[in-house]
FIFI-610219 format. One record per residue: x, y, z negated of N, C-alpha, C, O in turn. Coordinates in steps of 0.1 Angstrom, whole numbers, plus 5000, padded with zeros to 4 digits. Layout:
N
[vomi [X Y Z] [X Y Z] [X Y Z] [X Y Z]] ...
This chain:
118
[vomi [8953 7513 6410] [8940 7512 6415] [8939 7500 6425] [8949 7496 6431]] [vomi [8926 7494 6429] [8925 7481 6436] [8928 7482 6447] [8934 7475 6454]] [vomi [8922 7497 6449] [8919 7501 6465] [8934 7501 6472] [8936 7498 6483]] [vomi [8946 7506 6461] [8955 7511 6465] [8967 7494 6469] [8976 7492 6477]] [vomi [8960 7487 6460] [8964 7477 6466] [8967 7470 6476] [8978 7466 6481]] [vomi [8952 7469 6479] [8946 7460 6492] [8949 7472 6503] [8951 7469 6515]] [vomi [8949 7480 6499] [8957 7491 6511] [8973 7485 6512] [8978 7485 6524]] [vomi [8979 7480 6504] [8992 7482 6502] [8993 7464 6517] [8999 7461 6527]] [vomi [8982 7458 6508] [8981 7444 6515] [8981 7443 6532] [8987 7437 6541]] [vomi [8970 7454 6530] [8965 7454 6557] [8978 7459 6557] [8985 7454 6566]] [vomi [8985 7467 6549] [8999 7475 6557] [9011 7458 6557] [9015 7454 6568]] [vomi [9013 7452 6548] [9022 7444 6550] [9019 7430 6554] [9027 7420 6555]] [vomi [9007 7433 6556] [8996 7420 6560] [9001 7404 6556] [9002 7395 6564]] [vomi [9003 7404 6542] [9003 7393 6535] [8988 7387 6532] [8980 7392 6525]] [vomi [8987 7377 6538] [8980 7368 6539] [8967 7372 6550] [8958 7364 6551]] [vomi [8967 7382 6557] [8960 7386 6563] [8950 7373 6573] [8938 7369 6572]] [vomi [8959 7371 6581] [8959 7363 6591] [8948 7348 6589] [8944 7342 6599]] [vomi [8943 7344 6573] [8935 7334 6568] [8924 7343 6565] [8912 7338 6565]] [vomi [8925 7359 6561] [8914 7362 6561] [8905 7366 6568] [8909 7374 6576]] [vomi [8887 7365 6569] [8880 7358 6579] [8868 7374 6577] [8864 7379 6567]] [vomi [8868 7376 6588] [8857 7390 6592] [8848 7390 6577] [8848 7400 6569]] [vomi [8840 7376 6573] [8830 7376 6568] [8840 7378 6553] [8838 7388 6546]] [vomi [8846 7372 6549] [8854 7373 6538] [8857 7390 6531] [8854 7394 6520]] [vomi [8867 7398 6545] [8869 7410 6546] [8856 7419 6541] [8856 7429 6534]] [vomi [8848 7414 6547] [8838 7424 6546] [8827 7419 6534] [8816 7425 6534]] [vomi [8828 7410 6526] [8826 7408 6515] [8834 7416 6502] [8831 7419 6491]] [vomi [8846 7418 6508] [8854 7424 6495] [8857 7439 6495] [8862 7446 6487]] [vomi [8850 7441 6507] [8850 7456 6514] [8839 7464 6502] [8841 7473 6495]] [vomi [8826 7454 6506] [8817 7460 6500] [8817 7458 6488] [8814 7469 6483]] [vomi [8819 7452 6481] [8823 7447 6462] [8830 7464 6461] [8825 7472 6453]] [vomi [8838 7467 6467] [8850 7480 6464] [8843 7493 6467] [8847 7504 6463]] [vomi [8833 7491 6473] [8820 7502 6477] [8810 7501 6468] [8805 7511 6465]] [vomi [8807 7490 6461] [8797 7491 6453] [8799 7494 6437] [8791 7499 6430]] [vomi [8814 7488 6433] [8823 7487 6423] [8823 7509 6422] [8822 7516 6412]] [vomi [8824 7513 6433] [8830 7527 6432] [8847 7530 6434] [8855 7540 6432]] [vomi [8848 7519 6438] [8860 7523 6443] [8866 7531 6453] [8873 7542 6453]] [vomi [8858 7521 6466] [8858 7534 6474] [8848 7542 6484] [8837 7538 6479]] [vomi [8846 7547 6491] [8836 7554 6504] [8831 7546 6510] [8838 7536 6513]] [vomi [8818 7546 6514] [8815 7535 6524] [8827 7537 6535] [8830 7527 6541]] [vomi [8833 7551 6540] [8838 7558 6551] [8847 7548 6548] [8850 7539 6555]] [vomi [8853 7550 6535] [8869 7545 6532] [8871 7530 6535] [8880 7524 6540]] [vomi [8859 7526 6529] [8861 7508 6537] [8857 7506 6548] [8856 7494 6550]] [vomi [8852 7514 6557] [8848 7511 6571] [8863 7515 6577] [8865 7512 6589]] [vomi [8871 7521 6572] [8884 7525 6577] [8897 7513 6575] [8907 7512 6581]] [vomi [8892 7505 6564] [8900 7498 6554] [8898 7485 6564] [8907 7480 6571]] [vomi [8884 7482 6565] [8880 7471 6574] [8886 7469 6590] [8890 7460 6597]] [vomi [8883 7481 6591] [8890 7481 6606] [8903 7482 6607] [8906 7481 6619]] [vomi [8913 7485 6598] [8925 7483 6595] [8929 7466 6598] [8935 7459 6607]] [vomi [8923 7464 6584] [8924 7449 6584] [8921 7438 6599] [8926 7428 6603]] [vomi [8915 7446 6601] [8907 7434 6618] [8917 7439 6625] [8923 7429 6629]] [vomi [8922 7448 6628] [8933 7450 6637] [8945 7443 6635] [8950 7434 6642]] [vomi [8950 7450 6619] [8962 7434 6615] [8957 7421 6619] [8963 7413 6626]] [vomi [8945 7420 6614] [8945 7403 6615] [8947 7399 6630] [8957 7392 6633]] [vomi [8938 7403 6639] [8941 7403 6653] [8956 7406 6656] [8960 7400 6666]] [vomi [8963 7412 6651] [8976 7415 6656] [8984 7401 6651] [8991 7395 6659]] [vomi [8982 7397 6639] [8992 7380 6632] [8986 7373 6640] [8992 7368 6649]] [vomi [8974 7370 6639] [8969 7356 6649] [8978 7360 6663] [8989 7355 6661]] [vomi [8978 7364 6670] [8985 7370 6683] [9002 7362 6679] [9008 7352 6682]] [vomi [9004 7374 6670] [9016 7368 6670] [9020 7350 6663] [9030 7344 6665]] [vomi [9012 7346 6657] [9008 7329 6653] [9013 7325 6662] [9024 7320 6663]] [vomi [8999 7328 6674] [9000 7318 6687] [9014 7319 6693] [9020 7308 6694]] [vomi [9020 7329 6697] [9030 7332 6703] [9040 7322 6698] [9048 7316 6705]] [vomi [9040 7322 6685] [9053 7315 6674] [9051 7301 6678] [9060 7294 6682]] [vomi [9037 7296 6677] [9033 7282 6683] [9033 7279 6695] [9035 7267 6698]] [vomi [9032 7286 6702] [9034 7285 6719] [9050 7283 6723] [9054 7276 6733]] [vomi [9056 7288 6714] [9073 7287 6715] [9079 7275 6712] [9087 7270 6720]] [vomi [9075 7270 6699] [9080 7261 6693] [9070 7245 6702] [9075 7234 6706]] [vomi [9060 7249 6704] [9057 7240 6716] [9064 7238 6730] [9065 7228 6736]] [vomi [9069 7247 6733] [9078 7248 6748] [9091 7241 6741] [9097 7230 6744]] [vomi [9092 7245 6736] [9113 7240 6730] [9109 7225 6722] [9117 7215 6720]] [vomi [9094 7225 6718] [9091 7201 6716] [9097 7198 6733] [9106 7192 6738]] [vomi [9088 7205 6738] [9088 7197 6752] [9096 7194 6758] [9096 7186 6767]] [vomi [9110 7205 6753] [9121 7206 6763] [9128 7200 6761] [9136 7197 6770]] [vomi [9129 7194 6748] [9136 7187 6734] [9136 7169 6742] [9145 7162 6747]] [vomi [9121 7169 6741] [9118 7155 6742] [9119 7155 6758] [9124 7144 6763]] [vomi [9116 7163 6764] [9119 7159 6779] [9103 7157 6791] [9101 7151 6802]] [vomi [9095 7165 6780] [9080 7163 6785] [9078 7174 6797] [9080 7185 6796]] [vomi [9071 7167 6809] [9072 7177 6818] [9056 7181 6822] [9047 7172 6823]] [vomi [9054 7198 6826] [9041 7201 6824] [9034 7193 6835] [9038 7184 6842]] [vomi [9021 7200 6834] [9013 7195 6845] [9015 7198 6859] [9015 7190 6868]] [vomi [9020 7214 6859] [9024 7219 6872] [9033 7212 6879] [9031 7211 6891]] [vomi [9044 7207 6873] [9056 7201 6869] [9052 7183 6876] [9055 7177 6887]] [vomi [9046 7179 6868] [9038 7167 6879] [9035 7168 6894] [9039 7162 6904]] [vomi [9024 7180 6889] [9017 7176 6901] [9028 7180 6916] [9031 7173 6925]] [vomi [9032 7192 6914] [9048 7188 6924] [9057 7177 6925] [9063 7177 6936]] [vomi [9059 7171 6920] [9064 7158 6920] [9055 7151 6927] [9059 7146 6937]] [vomi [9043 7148 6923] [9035 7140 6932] [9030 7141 6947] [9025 7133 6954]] [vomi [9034 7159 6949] [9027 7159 6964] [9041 7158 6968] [9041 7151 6978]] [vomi [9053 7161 6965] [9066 7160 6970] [9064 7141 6974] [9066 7138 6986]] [vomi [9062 7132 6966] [9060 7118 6962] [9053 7117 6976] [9058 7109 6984]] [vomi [9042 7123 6979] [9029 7122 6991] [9037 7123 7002] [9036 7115 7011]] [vomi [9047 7136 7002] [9049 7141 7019] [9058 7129 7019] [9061 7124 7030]] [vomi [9063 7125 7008] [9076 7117 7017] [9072 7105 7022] [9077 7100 7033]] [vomi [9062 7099 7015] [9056 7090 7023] [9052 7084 7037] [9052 7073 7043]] [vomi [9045 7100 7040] [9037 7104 7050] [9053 7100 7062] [9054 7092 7071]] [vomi [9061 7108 7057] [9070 7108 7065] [9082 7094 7068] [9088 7094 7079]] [vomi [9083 7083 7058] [9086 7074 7058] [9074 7062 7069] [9077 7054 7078]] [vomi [9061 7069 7063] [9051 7061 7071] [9049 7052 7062] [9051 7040 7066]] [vomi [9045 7054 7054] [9047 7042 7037] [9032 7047 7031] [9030 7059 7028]] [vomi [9021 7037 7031] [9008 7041 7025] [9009 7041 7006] [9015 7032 7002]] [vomi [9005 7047 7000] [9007 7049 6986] [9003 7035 6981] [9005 7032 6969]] [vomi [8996 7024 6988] [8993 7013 6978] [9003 7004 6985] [9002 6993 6980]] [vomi [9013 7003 6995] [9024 6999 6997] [9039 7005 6987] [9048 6997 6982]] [vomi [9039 7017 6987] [9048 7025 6977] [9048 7018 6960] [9058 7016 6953]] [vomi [9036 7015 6958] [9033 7009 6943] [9037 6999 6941] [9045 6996 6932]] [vomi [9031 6988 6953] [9042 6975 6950] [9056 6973 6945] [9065 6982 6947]] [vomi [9057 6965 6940] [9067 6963 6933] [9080 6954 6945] [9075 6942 6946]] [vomi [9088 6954 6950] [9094 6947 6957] [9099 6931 6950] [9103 6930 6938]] [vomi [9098 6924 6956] [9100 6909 6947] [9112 6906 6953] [9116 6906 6965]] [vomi [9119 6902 6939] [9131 6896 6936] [9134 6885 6947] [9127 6883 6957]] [vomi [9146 6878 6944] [9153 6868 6956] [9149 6854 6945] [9149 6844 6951]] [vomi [9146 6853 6935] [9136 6842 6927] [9126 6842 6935] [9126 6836 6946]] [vomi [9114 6852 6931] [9103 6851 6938] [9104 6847 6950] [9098 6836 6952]] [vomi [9111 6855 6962] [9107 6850 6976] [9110 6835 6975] [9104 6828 6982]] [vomi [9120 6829 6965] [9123 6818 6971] [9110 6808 6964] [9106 6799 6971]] [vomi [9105 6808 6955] [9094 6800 6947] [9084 6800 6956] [9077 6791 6955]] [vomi [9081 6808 6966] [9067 6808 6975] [9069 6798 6986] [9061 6799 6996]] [vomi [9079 6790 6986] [9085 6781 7003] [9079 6772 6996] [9078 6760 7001]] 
């Protein structure tokens, strides 16, 4: 039977995760109108499904959130948080050198340079 199928499907949630509220609930009702099943039985079916589906997207992100942390760690990319401490660390020491940040930026010139300006 179809019904026993797509039952078989929300439980192992093959391919769940691409399928879309409006989709679900197009095929819900085809299976209600076909006689397959209860309106009860696909309002049960449906909300099965939305729960799986919410439950793989969840776990998606998770899988992508990971494999994003371990690019970054790989290549050596540092977050934002991760900056912006470096930069006020960058600030106090200044402060404390007595070094204005558009002094810090210059570039110090070479022993060529100083001597080309006489």
């Amino acid at each position: 039977m179809l019904y026993e199928t797509l039952k078989r499907l929300a439980v192992t949630g093959l391919g769940l995760a691409v399928l879309t509220k409006e989709k679900a609930e197009e095929i819900v009702q085809d299976l209600v109108n076909d006689g397959e099943i209860t309106r009860a039985e696909g309002q049960e079916l449906l909300n099965t499904w939305m729960k799986r589906i919410e439950k793989e997207k969840e776990d998606i992100r998770d899988r992508i959130q990971k494999e994003i942390e371990k690019l970054k760690t790989e290549v050596g990319v540092v977050s934002r948080e991760e900056f912006s401490k470096l930069e006020n660390r960058v600030r106090e020491l200044e402060k404390r050198l007595g070094v204005s940040p558009e002094e810090s930026e210059e570039q110090p010139k070479t022993q060529s340079e100083e001597g080309s300006e006489e």
